[in-house]
C-alpha positions as CSV (number, residue, x, y, z in Angstrom):
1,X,0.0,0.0,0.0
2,X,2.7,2.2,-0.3
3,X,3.9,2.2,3.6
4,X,6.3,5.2,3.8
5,X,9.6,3.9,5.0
6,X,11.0,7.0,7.4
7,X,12.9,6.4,10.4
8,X,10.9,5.9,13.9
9,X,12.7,8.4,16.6
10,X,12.9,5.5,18.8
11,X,13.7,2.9,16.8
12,X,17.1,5.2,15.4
13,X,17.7,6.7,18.8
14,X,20.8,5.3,18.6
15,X,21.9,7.0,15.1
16,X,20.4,10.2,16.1
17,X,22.3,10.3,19.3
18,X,25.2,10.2,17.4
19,X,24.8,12.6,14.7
20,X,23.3,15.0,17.2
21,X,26.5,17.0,17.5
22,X,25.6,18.4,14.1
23,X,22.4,18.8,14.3
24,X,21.4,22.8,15.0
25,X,20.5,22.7,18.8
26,X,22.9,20.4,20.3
27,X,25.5,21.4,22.3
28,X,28.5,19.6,24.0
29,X,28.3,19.6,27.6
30,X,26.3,21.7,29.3
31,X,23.4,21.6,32.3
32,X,21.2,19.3,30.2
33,X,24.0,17.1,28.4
34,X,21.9,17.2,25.0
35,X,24.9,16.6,23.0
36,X,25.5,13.2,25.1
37,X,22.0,12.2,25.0
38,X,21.5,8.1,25.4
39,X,18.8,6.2,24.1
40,X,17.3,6.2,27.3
41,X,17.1,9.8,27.9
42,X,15.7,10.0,24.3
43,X,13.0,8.2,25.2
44,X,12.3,10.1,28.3
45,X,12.8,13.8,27.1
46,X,10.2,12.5,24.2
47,X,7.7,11.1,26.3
48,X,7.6,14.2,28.5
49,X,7.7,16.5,25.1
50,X,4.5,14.8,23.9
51,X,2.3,14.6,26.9
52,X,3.1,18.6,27.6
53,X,2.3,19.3,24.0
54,X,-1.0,17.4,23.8
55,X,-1.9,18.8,26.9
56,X,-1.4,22.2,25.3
57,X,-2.6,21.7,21.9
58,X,-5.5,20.3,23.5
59,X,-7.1,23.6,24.1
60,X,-7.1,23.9,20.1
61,X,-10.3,21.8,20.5
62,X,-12.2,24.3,22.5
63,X,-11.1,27.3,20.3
64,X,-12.4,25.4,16.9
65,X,-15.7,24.6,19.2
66,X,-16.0,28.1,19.7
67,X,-15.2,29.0,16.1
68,X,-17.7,26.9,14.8
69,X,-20.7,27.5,17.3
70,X,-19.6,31.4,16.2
71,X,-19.9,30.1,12.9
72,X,-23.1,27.8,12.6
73,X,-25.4,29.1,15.5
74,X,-27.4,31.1,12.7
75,X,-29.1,27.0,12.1
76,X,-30.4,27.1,15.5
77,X,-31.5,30.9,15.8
78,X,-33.6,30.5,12.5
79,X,-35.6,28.0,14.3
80,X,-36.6,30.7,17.0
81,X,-37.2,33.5,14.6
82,X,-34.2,34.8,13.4
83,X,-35.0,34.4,9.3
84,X,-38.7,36.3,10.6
85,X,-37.3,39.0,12.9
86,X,-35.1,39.9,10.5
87,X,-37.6,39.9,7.3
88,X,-35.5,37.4,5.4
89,X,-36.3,35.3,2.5
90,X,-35.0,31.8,2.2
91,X,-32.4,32.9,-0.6
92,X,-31.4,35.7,2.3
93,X,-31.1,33.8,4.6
94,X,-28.9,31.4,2.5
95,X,-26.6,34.2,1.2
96,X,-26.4,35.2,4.7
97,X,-24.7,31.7,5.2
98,X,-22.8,32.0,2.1
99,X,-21.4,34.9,1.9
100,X,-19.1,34.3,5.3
101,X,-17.5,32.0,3.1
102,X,-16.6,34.1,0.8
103,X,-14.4,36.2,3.4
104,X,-13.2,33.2,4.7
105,X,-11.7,31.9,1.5
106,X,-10.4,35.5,0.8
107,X,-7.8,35.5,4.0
108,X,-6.7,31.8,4.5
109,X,-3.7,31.8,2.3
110,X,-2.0,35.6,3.4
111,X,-3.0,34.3,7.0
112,X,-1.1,31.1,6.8
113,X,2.1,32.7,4.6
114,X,1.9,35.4,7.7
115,X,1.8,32.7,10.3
116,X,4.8,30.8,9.1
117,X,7.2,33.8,9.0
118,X,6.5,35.0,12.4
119,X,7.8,33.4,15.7
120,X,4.5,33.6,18.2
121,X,1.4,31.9,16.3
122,X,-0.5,31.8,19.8
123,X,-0.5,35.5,20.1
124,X,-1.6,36.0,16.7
125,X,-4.4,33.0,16.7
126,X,-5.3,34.7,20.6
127,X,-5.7,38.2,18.6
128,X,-8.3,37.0,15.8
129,X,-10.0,34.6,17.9
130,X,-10.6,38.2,20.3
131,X,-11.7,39.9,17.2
132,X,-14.3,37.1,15.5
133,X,-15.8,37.1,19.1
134,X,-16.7,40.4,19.2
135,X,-18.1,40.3,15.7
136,X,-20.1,37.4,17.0
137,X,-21.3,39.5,20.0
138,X,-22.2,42.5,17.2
139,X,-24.0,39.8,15.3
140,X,-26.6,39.8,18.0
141,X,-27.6,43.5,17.4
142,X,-28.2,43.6,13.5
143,X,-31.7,44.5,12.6
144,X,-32.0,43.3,8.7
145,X,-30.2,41.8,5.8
146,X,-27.4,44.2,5.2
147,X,-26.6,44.4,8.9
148,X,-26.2,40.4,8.8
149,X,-24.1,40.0,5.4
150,X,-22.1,42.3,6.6
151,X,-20.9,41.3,10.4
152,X,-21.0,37.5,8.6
153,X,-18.8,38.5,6.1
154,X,-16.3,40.0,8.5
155,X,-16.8,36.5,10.8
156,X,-15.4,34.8,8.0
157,X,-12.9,36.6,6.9
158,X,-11.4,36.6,10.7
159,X,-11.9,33.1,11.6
160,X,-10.0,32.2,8.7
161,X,-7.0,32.4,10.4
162,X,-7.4,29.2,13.2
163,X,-7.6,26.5,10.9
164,X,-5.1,26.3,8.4
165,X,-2.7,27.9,10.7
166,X,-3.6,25.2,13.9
167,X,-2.7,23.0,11.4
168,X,0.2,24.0,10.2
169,X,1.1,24.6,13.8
170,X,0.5,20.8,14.1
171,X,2.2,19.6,11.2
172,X,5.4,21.5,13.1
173,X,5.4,19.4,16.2
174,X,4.1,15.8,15.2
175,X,5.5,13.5,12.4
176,X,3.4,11.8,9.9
177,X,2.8,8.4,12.1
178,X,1.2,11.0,14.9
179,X,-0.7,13.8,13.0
180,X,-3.3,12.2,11.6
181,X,-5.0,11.1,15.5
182,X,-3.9,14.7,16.6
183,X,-5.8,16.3,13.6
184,X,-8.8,14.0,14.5
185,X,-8.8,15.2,18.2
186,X,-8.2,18.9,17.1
187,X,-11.7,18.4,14.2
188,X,-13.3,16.6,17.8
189,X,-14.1,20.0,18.2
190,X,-15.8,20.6,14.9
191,X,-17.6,17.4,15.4
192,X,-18.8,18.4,19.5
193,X,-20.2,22.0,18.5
194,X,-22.5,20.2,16.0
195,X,-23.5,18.5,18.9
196,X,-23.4,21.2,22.1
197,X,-24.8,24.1,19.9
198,X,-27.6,22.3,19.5
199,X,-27.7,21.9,23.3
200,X,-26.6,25.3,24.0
201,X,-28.9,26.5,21.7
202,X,-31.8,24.7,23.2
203,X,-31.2,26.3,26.8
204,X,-30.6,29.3,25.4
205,X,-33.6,29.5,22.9
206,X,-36.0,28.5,25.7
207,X,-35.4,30.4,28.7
208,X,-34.3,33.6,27.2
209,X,-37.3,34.5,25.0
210,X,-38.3,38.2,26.0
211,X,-35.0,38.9,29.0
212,X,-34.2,42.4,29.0
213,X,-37.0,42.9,25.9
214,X,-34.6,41.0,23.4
215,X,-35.2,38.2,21.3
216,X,-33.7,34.7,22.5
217,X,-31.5,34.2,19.2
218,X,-30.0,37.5,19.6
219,X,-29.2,36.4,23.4
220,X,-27.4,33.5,21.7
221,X,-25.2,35.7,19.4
222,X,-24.3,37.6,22.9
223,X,-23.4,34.7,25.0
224,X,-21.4,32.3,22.3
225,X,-19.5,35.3,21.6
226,X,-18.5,36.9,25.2
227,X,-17.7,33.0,25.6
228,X,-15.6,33.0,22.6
229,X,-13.0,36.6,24.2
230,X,-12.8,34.6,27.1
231,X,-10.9,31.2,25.7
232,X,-8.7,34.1,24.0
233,X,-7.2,35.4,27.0
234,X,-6.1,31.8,28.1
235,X,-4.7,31.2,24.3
236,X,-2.5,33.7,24.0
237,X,-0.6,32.3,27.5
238,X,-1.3,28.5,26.6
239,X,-0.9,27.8,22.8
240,X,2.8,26.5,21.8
241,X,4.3,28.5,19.1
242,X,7.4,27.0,17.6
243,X,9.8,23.6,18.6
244,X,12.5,26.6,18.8
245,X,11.2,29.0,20.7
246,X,7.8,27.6,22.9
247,X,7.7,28.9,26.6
248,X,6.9,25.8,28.7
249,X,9.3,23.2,27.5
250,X,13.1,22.5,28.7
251,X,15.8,23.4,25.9
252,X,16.1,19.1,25.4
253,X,12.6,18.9,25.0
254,X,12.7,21.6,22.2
255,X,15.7,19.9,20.5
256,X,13.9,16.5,20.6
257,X,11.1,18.3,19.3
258,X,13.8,19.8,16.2
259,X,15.4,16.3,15.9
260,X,11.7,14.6,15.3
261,X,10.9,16.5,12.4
262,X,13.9,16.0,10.6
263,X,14.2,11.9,11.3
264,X,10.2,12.1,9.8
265,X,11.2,13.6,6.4
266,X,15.3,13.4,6.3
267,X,15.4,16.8,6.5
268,X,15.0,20.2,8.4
269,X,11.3,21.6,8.8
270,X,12.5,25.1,8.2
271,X,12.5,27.3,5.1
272,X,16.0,28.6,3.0
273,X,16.8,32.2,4.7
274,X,17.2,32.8,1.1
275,X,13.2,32.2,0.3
276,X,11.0,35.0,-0.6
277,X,7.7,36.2,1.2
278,X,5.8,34.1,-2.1
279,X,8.0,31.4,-3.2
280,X,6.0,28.7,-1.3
281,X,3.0,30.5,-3.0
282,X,5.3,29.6,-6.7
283,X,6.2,26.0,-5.7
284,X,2.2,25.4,-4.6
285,X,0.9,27.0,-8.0
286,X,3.7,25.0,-10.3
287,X,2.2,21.8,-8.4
288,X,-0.3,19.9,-10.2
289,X,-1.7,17.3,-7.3
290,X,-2.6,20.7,-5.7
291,X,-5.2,21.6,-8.3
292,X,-6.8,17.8,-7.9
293,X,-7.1,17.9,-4.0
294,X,-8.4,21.4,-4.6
295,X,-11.2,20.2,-6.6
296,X,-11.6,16.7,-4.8
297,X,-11.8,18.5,-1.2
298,X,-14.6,21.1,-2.3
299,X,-16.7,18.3,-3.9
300,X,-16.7,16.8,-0.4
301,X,-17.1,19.8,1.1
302,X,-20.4,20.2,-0.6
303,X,-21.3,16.6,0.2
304,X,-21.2,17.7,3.7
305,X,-23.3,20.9,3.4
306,X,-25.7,19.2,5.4
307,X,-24.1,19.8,8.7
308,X,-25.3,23.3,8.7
309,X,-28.6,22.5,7.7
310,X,-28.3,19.6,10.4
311,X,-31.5,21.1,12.7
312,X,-33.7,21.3,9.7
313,X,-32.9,17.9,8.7
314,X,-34.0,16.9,12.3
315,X,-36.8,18.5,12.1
316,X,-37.8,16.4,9.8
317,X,-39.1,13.4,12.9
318,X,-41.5,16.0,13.1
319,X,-40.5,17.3,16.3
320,X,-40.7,20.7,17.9
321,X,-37.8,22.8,18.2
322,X,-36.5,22.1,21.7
323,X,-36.4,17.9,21.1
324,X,-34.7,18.5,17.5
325,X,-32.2,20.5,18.6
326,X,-31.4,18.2,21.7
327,X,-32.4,14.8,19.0
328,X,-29.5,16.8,17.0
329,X,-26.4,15.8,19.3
330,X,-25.9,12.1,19.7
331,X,-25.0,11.8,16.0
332,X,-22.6,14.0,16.2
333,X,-21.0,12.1,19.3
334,X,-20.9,9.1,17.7
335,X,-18.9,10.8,14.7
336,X,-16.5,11.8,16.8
337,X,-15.8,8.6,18.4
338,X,-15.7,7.0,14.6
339,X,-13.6,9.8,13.7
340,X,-10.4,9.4,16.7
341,X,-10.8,5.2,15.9
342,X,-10.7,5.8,12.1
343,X,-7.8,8.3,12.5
344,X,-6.2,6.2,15.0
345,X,-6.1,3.0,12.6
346,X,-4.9,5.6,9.6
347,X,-1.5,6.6,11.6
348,X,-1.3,3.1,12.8
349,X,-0.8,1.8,9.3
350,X,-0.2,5.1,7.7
351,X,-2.8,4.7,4.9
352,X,-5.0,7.5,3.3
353,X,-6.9,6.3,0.9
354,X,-9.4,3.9,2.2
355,X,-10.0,5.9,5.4
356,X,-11.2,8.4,3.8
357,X,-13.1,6.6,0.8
358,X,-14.4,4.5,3.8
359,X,-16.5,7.0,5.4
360,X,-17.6,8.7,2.6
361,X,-19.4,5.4,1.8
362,X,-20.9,5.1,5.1
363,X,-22.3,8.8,4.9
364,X,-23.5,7.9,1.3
365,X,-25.5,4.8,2.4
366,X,-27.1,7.4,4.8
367,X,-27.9,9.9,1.8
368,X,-29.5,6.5,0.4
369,X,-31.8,5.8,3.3
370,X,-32.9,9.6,3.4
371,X,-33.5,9.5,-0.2
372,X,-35.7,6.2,-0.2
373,X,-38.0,6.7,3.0
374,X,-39.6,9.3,5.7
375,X,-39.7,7.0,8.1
376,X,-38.9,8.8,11.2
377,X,-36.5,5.8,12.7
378,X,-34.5,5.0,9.5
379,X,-34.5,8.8,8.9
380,X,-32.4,9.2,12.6
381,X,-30.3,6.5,11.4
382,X,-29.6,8.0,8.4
383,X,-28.1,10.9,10.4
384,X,-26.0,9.3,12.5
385,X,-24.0,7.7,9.2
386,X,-24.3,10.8,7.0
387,X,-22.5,12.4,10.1
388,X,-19.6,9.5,10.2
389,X,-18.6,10.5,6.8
390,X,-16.9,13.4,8.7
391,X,-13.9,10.8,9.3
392,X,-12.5,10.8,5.8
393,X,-12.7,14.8,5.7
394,X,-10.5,14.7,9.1
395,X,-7.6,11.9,7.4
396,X,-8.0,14.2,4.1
397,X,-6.2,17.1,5.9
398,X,-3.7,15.1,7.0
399,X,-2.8,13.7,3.7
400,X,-2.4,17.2,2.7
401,X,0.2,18.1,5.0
402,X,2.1,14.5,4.5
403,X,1.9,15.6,0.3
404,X,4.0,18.4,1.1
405,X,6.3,18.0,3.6
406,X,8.9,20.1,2.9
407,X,9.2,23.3,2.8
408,X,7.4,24.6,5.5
409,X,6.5,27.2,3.2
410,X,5.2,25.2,0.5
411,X,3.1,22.9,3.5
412,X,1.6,26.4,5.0
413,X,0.1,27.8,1.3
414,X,-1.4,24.3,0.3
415,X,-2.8,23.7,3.7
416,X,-4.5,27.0,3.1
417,X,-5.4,27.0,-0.7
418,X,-6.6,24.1,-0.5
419,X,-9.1,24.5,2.4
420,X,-10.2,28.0,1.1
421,X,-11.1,27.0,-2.1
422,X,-12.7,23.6,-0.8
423,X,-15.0,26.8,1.0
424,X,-17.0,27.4,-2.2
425,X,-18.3,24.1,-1.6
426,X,-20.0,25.8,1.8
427,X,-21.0,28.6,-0.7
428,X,-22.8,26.2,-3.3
429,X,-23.6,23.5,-0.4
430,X,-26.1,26.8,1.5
431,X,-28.2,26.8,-1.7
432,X,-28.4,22.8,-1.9
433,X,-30.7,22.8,0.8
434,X,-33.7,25.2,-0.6
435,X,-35.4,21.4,-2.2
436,X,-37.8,21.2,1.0
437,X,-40.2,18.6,-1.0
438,X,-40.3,15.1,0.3
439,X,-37.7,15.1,2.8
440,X,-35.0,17.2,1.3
441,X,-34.8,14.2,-1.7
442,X,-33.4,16.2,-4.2
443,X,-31.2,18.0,-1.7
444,X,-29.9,14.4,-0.6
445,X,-29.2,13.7,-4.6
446,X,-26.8,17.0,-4.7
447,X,-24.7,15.6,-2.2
448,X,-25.0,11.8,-2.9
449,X,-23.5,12.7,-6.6
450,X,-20.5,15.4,-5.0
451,X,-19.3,12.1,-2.7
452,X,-19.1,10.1,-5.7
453,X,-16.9,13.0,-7.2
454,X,-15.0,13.0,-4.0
455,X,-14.3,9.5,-4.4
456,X,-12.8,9.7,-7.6
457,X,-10.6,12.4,-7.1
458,X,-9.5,10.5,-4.3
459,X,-8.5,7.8,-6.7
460,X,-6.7,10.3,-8.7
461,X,-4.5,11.5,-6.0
462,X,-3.4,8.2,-4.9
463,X,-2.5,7.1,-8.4
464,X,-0.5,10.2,-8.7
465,X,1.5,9.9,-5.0
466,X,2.1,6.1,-6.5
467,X,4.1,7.7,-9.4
468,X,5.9,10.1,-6.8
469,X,6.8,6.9,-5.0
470,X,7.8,4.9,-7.9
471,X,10.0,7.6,-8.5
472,X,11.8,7.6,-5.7
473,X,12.3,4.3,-6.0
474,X,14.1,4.1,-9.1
475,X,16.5,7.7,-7.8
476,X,17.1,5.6,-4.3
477,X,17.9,2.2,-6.8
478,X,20.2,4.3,-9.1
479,X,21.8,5.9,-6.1
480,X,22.7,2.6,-4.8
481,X,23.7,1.3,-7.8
482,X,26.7,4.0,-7.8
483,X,28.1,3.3,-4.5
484,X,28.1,-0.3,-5.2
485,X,29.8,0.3,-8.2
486,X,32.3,2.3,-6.3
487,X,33.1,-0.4,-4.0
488,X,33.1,-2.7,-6.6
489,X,36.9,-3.4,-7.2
490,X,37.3,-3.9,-3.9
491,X,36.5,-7.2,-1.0
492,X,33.0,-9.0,-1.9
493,X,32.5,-8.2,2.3
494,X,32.7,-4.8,1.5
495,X,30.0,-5.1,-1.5
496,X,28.5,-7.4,0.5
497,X,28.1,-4.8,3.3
498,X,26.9,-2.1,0.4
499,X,24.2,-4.6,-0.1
500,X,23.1,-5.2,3.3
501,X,22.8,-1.1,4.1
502,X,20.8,-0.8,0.9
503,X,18.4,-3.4,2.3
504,X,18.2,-1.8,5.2
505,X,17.8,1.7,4.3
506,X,14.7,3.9,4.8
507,X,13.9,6.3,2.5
508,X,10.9,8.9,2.5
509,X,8.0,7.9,0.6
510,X,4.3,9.5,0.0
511,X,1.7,8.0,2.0
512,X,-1.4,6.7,-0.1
């Protein structure tokens, strides 16, 4: 299947104890003895790294929970009067869904290029996570259309900033055989506000109808949004920022941290001090597998439209607004338990493709069901496996950042080109959802046909990272060949010996 063949830190602790005196960090002597380091001490200093990083990353989760009940809580105030209030049409309404997509696309790729260059990413991802909160909070005083496409517009292009660059931020501190999980627990949050803003918005939505002569959806807008400054504060102190520079760790723990990167690729994770502003922008354009995840990612973007329509679709049981918003949450929890197993068994045998052409299958078969019945059981059912299909999306992003390893330059603009223009799938996917009649049939078609798309790009990609890998197979063959070649005249141990390293070497390769 492709398995890529880079070195395990623990396994070659050995060799990268003994190249460490030239690698940039280690030092002979001093207090922590990093130039000495044993096996032994690897393994400790690594251990300790990772728990203190995963306990820091972890509050990555609550921020993207916060960025999308900022995002999405319009689903749950429309069922409480917000599209009446507010005089809105359905096509309104859906442009006012649309069109913070059109912002967010706009600032992902300057955001990420920004993020890379500069050296505290948790002051800057503290800063705009401050900002979209207060637009939030403003969102909650808007009296018609304008007022909404406007403070919507502005949401998006603010939030922009958290996810490609908590990605990239990601794809700086783990290797490929620990991202994928790591991405999985950072999209848990994705995956929980589906499920708490329904809760939220139920508590909400019923007991503050009226307080203080307001409205209880504008009361939503208020509260998610003061929420939202607050987990800023703690960001700014608590996010990591680079495996050079974080405050928090001890200088053997950052070095580790260095040393891991380069044993995961066979090379540095840091960009020429000769690279322009826009040359990772250059190497992205000039890269054709770019251009097919860019076009294979928004197809299953729109396939997944449905999760901000996910109330209405509920509604559906014919319940009233309070049961479908709280009959909205378990299917989200069990996607994000699919999600960390799926993700989990992805690093575990580093494969791509079938974990994420497996869930999109499972969410298809739910499209199916939606499509060929209205019964109220099979319809929940339904919802529960079109919301699994959220698995694949989460191991998609990590096959992005494991296509383009190196340089981090070239990583940060394809993390964010790809997910901005996969955002016009959002745009389309809030107009997918106008076909009310039976169920939200034709609706369901859309999307069943955009996963079948998705699939086939898919496909495409892997066949393309095969070629990749065949190449390197035949540049690592031909470079053995030469040193063999060399050693040729001399013992048959030493060719022998040639052999036997050959055999044993382990080369990067693309993971499929």
């Amino acid at each position: 299947m492709g398995r890529p063949q880079s070195h395990d830190s623990l396994e070659k602790s050995n060799v990268a104890c003994e190249e460490s005196a030239s690698f940039p960090g280690y030092t002979e002597g001093g207090n922590n003895n990093v130039g000495r380091m044993s096996p032994e001490r690897r393994i400790i200093v690594e251990r300790s790294l990772k728990r203190k990083l995963d306990a820091r990353c972890g509050l990555f989760v609550l921020i993207y929970i916060m960025n999308y009940l900022d995002r999405n809580n319009m689903g749950a105030a429309r069922l409480k009067g917000l599209q009446a209030d507010l005089s809105l049409n359905d096509t309104q309404y859906a442009t006012c869904l649309s069109i913070l997509y059109v912002g967010y696309i706009l600032m992902q790729v300057p955001s990420n290029i920004f993020i890379n260059r500069i050296q505290r990413p948790s002051i800057y991802i503290a800063a705009v996570m401050l900002l979209w909160g207060l637009i939030s909070t403003l969102t909650g005083i808007v009296k018609g259309f304008n007022g909404m496409v406007v403070t919507r517009f502005f949401l998006g292009f603010v939030e922009a900033a958290f996810l490609p660059g908590a990605l990239l931020i990601l794809s700086k501190w783990y290797t490929r055989r620990e991202l994928t999980y790591r991405n999985a627990i950072l999209f848990c949050g994705n995956l929980i506000s589906n499920a708490f803003s329904a809760l939220i918005g139920a508590g909400v939505l019923s007991n503050m109808q009226g307080t203080l002569g307001h409205s209880a959806w504008r009361w939503l807008f208020w509260i998610e949004g003061a929420a939202t400054m607050l987990v800023a504060i703690f960001a700014a102190f608590i996010l990591p920022d680079l495996p050079t520079n974080t405050r928090g760790f001890t200088q053997e723990e950052l070095t580790v941290a260095q040393l891991r990167m380069t044993e995961d690729v066979g090379e540095d994770d840091v960009d020429d001090s000769n690279q322009g502003v826009f040359d990772g922008l250059i190497m992205v354009v000039k890269d054709p597998i770019v251009y097919i995840m860019m076009l294979t990612f928004t197809a299953y973007v729109v396939g997944l439209s449905f999760n901000a329509f996910f109330p209405s679709l509920t509604q559906t049981l014919g319940l009233s607004y309070v049961p479908t918003l709280l009959m909205s949450s378990p299917p989200w929890v069990f996607a994000c338990l699919f999600s960390l197993f799926n993700a989990w068994h992805s690093d575990r045998t580093q494969e791509k493709f079938w974990h994420i052409v497996g869930p999109i299958c499972v969410g298809l078969v739910g499209f199916v069901i939606s499509m060929a019945t209205l019964n109220h059981a099979a319809r929940y059912l339904a919802l529960f496996l079109q919301a699994s299909s959220y698995a694949g999306f989460i191991v998609f992003y990590s096959w992005i950042s494991s296509s383009f390893p190196r340089p981090p330059a070239k990583r940060a603009v394809a993390l964010a080109m790809i997910n901005a223009f996969s955002q016009l799938g959002n745009v389309a996917g809030s107009y997918v959802w106008d076909l009310k009649e039976d169920g939200y049939r034709k609706s369901y078609g859309i999307v069943t046909a955009m996963f079948g798309v998705a699939i086939f790009g898919c496909w495409v990609i892997r066949m393309m990272l095969v070629n990749k890998n065949k190449n390197l197979d035949r540049e690592e063959a031909v470079s053995w060949d030469s040193q063999i070649e060399a050693v040729a005249g001399s013992t048959a141990a030493g060719v022998e010996a040639s052999e036997s390293k050959r055999a044993q070497s382990s080369g990067f390769r693309y993971l499929i």
